[in-house]
N, C-alpha and C positions, 0 to 999 in steps of 0.2 A: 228542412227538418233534419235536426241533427238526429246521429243514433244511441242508444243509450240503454245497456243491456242489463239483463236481469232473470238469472235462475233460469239461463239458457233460451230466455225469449227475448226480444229486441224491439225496444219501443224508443217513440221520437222525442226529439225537445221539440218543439212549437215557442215562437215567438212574436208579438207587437209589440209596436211602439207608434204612440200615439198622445197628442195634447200633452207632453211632457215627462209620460211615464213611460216607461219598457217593462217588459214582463215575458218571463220564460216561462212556460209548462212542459213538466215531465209527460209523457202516458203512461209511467210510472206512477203510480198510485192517482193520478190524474193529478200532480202534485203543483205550487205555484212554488218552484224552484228560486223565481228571481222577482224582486221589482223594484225597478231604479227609480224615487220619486226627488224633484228637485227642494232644496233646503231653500232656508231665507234669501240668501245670495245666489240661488239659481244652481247650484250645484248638486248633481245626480250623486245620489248612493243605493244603496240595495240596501233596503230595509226589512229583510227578510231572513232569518239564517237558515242553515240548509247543507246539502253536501254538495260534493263535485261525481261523485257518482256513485250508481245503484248500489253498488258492492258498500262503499259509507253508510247508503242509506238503509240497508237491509242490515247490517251491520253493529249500526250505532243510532239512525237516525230517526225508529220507532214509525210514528205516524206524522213528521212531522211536517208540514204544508202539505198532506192531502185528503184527500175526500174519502172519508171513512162510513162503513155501512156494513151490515142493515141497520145495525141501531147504535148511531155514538154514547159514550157516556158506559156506564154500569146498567148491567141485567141482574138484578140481585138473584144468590140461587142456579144462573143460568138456565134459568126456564121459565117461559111466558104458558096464557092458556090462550087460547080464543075458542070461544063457544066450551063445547064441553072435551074438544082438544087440549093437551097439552104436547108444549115442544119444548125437548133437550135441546139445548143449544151448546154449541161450543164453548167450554170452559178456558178460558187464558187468563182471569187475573184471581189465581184460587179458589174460589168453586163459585167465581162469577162468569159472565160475561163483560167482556171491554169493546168496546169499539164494532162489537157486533160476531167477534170471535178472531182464532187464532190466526185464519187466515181473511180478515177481513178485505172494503174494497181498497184500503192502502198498499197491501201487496201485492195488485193483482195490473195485467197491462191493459190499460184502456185504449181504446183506438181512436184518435185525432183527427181533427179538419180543419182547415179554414173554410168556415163559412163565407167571414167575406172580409176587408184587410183590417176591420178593427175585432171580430172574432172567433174564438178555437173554441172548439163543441166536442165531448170525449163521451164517448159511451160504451158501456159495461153490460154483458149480459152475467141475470145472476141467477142460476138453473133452482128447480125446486129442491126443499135439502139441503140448499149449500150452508155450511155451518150449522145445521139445525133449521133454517127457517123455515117457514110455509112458504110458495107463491114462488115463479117460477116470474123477475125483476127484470123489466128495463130499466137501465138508469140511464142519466146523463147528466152531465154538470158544462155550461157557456161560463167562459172565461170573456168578459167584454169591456175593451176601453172607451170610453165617452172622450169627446173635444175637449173636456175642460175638467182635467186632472181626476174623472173620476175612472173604477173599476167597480161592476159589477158580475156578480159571483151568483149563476142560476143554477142551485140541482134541481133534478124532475127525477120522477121515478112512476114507473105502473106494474101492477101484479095481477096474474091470472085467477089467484084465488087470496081471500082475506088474509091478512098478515101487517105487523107491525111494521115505519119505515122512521128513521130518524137519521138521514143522511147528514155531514157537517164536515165542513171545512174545518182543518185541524192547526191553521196556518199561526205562525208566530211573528210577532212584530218588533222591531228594533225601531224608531221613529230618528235615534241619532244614527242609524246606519251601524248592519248587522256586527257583531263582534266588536262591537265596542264599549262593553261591559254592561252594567246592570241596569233597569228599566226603573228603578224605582223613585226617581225624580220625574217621571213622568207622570205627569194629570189627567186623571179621567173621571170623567162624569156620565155616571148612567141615569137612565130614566128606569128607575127599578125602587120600588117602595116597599118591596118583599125581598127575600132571599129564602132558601130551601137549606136549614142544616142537615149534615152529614152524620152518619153514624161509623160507628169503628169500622167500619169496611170501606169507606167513601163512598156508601151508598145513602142518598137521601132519606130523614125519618119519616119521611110524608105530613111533618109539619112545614107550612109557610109562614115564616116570621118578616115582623116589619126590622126593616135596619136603623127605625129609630134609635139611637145611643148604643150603637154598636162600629168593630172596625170594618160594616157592611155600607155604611151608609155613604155611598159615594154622589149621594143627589145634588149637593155643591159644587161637586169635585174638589179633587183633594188629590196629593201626591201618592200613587200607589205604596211608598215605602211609610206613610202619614203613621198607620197603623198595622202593620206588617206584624208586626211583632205580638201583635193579640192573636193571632189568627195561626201558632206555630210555624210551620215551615212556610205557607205562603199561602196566597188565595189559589184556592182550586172547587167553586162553591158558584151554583147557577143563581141568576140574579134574574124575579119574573119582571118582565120587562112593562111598567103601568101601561104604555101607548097600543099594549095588543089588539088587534082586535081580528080574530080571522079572514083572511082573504087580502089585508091589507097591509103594505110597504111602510110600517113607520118606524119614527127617531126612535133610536136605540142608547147610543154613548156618542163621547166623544173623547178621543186621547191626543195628547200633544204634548210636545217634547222642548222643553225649554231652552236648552244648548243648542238644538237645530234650527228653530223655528216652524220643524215641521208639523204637521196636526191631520188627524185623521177625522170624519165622521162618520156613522155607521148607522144606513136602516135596514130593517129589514123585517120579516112575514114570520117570523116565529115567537113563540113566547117567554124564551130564555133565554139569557148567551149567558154561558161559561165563561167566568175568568180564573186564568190558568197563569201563575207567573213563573213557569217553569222551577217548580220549587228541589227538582231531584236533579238537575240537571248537574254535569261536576268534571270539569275537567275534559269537555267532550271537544275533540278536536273538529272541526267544521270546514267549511267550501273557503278557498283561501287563504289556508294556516289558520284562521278565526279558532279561537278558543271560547267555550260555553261554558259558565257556571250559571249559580243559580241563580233564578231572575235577572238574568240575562235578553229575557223577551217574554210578551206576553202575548199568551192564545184568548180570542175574544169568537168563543164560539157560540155561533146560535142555533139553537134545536129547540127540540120540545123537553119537556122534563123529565129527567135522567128517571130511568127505573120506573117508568109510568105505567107500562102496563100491567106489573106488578103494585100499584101502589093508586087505590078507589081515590082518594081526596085529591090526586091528579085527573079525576075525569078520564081515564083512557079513551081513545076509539081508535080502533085498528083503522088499516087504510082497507075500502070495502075494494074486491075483484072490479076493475076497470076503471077508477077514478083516478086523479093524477097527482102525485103526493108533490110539493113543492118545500126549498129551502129559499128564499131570494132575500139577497146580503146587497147593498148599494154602499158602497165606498166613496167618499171624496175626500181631496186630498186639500189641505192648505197650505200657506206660509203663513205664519201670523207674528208678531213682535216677540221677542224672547222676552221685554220683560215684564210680556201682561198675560205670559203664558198659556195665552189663548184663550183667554177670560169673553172674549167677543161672542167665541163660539161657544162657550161657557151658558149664554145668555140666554 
């Protein structure tokens, strides 16, 4: 376990490799640093961008590849109720909440293990108060490689007393291998027949709209750069995902990368994922001399729906004192022909 400091505390890399992927984690924000997956012709890259260290990442590097909490996404207001309580929460993106507050779980050191050689387990205590919230949090998030190119991503979390959790991997994707320019010849296809507009704050109106004949509608799939250009500076807008249904692991998207031949698929236990194609990004210099502009990578986060417990037409329900809040994300990885652009997996 390498060392890897940060605002005078000292935390490890962690690393596997396994079934053809390698992967590094911080206990730095409990971050995925690195993962080298192989192209069409067998060749490792790091699809991942990121820094080379704490000081970059606290720096320039925001939240980027790690496990942010208590609540990803916008708290419109910065203040939730539960029952006839009301809690201030920490303001950081002007008079909201972001990612759960100022000093959310991205800046914070988590403490690492091998469980056992295919995975790293990091856990976080998160005292009552902290930022505002109620409940006095265990978290933890498993980092685990599968034999045959996959990665899955478990957070867990429990609270002593009632409170909201919406824990999410905040990770970024390059499919041609990080730092090598824009993502928007990349194709993705969701299972998502809804999407949730935004209001002037990037906080959801509490409408669910269909992405019939809009630049939402990625149920074909289609080039993320297809309809960029409708949408302002880039997609940053949760997509309800049709396959939900509580308690259960299913299809999500699928992206893939035509120059590499590499391709991603994604399940997972929540009702949203955020796509994020790094639309502010500019100039950011990165792990390896790598230079980031915008859509340069995309975030394909999956939570529950942003501002929900402000917002009746998302159903809220807090997580009740002793139940056990779950995020679970299932990765696999492909090769597929560059010139059927992974139309297979498309199917």
């Amino acid at each position: 376990m390498g060392q890897f400091r940060s605002n005078g505390q000292t935390g490890g890399r962690l690393r596997l490799d396994r079934g053809g992927i390698m992967i590094e984690v911080l206990e730095y924000g409990a971050r995925l640093s690195r993962c080298l997956v192989p192209d069409a012709t067998g060749h490792r890259a790091d699809i991942v961008p990121g820094f080379d260290t704490a000081e970059a990442y606290a720096e320039r590097g925001g939240v980027t590849g790690s496990i942010v909490g208590r609540y990803g996404n916008r708290i419109e207001g910065g203040r939730i109720a539960i029952g006839d309580r009301v809690f201030e929460l920490s303001r950081n993106d002007g008079v909201h909440t972001m990612h759960g507050g100022a000093q959310n779980f991205s800046s914070r050191i988590w403490r690492g293990e091998y469980v056992d050689d295919d995975t790293i387990r990091l856990r976080l205590t998160s005292p009552e108060g902290d930022q505002g919230w109620p409940g006095h949090v265990e978290a933890q998030v498993e980092y685990r490689l599968g034999s045959n190119q996959t990665l899955a991503i478990d957070m867990s979390a429990t609270s002593d007393t009632d409170t909201y959790l919406n824990m999410l991997f905040h990770g970024y994707w390059n499919l041609a291998g990080q730092g090598t320019g824009p993502v928007l010849a990349h194709w993705l296809k969701l299972a998502a027949d809804h999407y949730l507009p935004k209001g002037g704050p990037g906080v959801p109106t509490g409408e669910i709209l269909s992405v019939a004949d809009t630049a939402f509608d990625f149920r074909r799939g289609k080039r993320l750069g297809q309809d960029i250009a409708r949408v302002g500076r880039g997609y940053g807008h949760a997509f309800c995902l049709s396959n939900y249904r509580p308690g259960r692991v299913a299809p999500a998207l699928v992206l893939a990368c035509p120059s590499s031949g590499r391709a991603l698929t994604l399940r997972t236990d929540q009702p949203s994922v955020q796509v994020y194609t790094a639309n502010l990004w500019s100039a950011i210099e990165g792990k390896g001399g790598a230079v980031y502009d915008a859509h340069s990578a995309v975030a394909l986060e999956t939570q529950a729906y942003p501002n929900a417990p402000n917002t009746p037409t998302f159903n809220p329900r807090p997580l009740r004192a002793g139940e056990t809040y779950t995020n679970r994300m299932r990765f696999a990885f492909h090769n597929v022909a560059r010139r059927d652009r992974g139309a297979a997996l498309f199917s």
